[in-house]
C-alpha positions in Angstrom: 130.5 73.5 117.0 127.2 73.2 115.2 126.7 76.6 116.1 129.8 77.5 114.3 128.4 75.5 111.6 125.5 77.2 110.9 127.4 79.9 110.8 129.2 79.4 107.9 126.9 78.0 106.1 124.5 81.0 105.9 127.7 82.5 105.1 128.1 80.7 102.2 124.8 80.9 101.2 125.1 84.9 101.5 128.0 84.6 99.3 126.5 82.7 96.5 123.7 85.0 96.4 125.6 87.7 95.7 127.5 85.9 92.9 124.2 85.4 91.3 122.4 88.7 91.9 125.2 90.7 91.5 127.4 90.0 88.3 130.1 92.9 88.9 132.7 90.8 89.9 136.5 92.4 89.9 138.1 89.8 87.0 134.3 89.7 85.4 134.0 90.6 81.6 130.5 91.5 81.3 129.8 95.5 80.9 127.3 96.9 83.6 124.8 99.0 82.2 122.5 101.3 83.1 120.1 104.3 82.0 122.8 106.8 82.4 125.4 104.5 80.5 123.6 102.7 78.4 123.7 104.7 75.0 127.0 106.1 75.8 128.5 102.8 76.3 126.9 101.4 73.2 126.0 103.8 70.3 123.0 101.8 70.0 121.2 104.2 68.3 124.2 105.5 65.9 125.7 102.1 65.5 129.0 104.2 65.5 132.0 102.6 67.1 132.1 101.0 69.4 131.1 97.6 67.8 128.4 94.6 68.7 126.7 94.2 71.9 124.8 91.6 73.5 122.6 92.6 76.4 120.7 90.7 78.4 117.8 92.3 80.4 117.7 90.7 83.8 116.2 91.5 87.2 117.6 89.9 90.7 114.9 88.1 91.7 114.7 86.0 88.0 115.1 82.5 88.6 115.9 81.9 84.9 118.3 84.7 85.4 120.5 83.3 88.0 120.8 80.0 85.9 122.1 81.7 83.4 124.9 83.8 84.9 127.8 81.5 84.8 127.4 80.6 80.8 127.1 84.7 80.3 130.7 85.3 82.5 131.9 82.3 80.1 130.4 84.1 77.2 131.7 87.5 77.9 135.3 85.9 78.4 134.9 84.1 75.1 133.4 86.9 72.9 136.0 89.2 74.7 137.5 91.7 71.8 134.8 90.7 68.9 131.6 91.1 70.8 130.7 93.2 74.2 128.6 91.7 76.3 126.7 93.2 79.0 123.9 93.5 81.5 121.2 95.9 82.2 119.6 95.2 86.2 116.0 96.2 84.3 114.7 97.2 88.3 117.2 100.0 88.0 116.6 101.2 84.5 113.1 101.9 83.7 114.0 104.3 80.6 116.0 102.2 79.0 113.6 98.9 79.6 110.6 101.0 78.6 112.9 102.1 75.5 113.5 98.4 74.1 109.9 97.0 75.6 111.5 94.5 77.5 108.7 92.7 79.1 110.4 89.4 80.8 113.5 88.0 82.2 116.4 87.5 80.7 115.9 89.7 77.3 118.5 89.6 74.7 119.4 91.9 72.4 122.1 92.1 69.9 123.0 95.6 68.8 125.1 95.9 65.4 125.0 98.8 63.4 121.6 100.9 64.7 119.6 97.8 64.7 118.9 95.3 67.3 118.1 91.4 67.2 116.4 89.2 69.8 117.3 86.1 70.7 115.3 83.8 70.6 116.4 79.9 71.4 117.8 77.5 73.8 119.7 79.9 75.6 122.5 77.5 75.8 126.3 78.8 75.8 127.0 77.5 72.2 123.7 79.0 70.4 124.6 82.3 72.4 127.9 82.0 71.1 126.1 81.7 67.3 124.2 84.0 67.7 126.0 86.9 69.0 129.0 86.0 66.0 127.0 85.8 62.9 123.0 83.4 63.8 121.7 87.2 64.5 121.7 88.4 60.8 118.9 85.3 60.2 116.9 88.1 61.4 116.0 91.4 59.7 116.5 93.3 62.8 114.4 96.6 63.8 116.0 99.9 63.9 116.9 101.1 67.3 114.4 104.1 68.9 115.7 107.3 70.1 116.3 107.6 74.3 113.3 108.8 75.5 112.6 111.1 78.7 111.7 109.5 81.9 108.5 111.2 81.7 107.5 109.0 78.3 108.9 105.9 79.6 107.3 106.0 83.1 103.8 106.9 80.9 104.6 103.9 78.4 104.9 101.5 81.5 101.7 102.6 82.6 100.2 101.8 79.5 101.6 98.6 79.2 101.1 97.5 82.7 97.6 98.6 82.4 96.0 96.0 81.2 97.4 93.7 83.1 96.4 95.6 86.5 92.7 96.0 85.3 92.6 91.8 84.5 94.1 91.3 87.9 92.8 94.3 89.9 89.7 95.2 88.1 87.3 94.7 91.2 89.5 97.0 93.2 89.1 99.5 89.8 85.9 99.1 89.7 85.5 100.1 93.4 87.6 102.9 93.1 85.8 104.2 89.9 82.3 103.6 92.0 83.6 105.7 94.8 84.9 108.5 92.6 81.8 108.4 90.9 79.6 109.1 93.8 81.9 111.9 95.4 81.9 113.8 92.3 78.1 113.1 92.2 77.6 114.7 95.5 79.8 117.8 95.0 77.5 118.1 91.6 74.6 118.2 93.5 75.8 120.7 96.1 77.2 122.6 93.4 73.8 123.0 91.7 72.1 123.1 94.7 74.5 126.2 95.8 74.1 128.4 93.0 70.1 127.3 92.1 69.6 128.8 95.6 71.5 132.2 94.4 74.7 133.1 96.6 74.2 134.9 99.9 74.4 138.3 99.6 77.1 139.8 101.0 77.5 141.2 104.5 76.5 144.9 104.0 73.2 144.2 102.2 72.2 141.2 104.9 72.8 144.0 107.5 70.9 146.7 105.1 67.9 144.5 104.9 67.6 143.6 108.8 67.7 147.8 109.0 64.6 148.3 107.0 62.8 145.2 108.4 63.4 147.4 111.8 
């Protein structure tokens, strides 16, 4: 019976996980996004029409994230005709994350008319509410950049993450730099070494010369 117990409960557990992690429920109102969706779905650059969207950047493993998800279902259900809201998994959409600099978990982003607003505040179901119907325009908003190519975004993330690697890693750097250092030293050296010698010369005249020395 305990056994059984136990059973369930991990079951349970399982199944509240993937409530949180994953918000594509069947009856669920918020949009799923992605890279290959994203500016499709929301004219973010055009501002065309398919009206306002708030986004929120999130990533599975964000605590802040999970605590969030049931006011954003409300929020979805609530906004539902005026405002689309929606959700980018930012571990699955580097370009677009790299695109809008999104840096930590949960962004969001209102995008109305080729701009895009963050939000900034308590993110409590009433100020998201404000905010997505009108609290935005407090801002001024800065115009939304084109898509770029996975090549540009994956070499903006490593300039962003850069720094950060070199505070935390910059022994390991250093080491590696040391060690690169003293190979290409050595291969200098034979390199010099090699041609200050002259090159051998090549098998008919090695054979030539042991001919005469006979």
């Amino acid at each position: 019976m305990q056994f059984l117990q136990a059973v369930f409960a991990l079951a349970l557990c399982a199944s509240s996980a993937r409530g949180i992690t994953e918000y594509n429920a069947a009856d669920s109102d918020v949009i799923a996004l992605d890279d290959s969706t994203f500016e499709v779905e929301t004219q973010a650059a055009t501002g065309a029409t398919t009206g306002d969207w708030l986004v929120m950047f999130y990533a599975p493993w964000c605590g802040w994230c999970k605590k969030l998800q049931p006011d954003w279902e409300l929020l979805a259900s609530e906004l539902k005709g005026s405002v689309n809201v929606a959700k980018v998994d930012a571990t699955n959409s580097i370009v677009t994350v790299s695109r809008f600099e999104v840096a930590g978990y949960p962004t969001i982003y209102l995008f109305s008319h080729g701009k895009y607003y963050k939000f900034q505040g308590d993110r409590t179901l009433s100020n998201l509410q404000d905010f997505a119907s009108s609290g935005f325009k407090e801002q001024e908003g800065l115009v939304v950049p084109k898509e770029k190519s996975i090549f540009m975004a994956y070499y903006d993330l490593f300039l962003q993450e850069l720094p950060r690697v070199i505070e935390e890693d910059g022994r390991t750097l250093m080491m590696v730099a040391g060690g690169a250092s003293i190979v290409g030293f050595v291969v200098s050296f034979l390199i010099v070494k090699y041609y200050a010698g002259g090159p051998p010369p090549p098998p008919q005249q090695q054979q030539a010369a042991s001919l005469k020395l006979d």
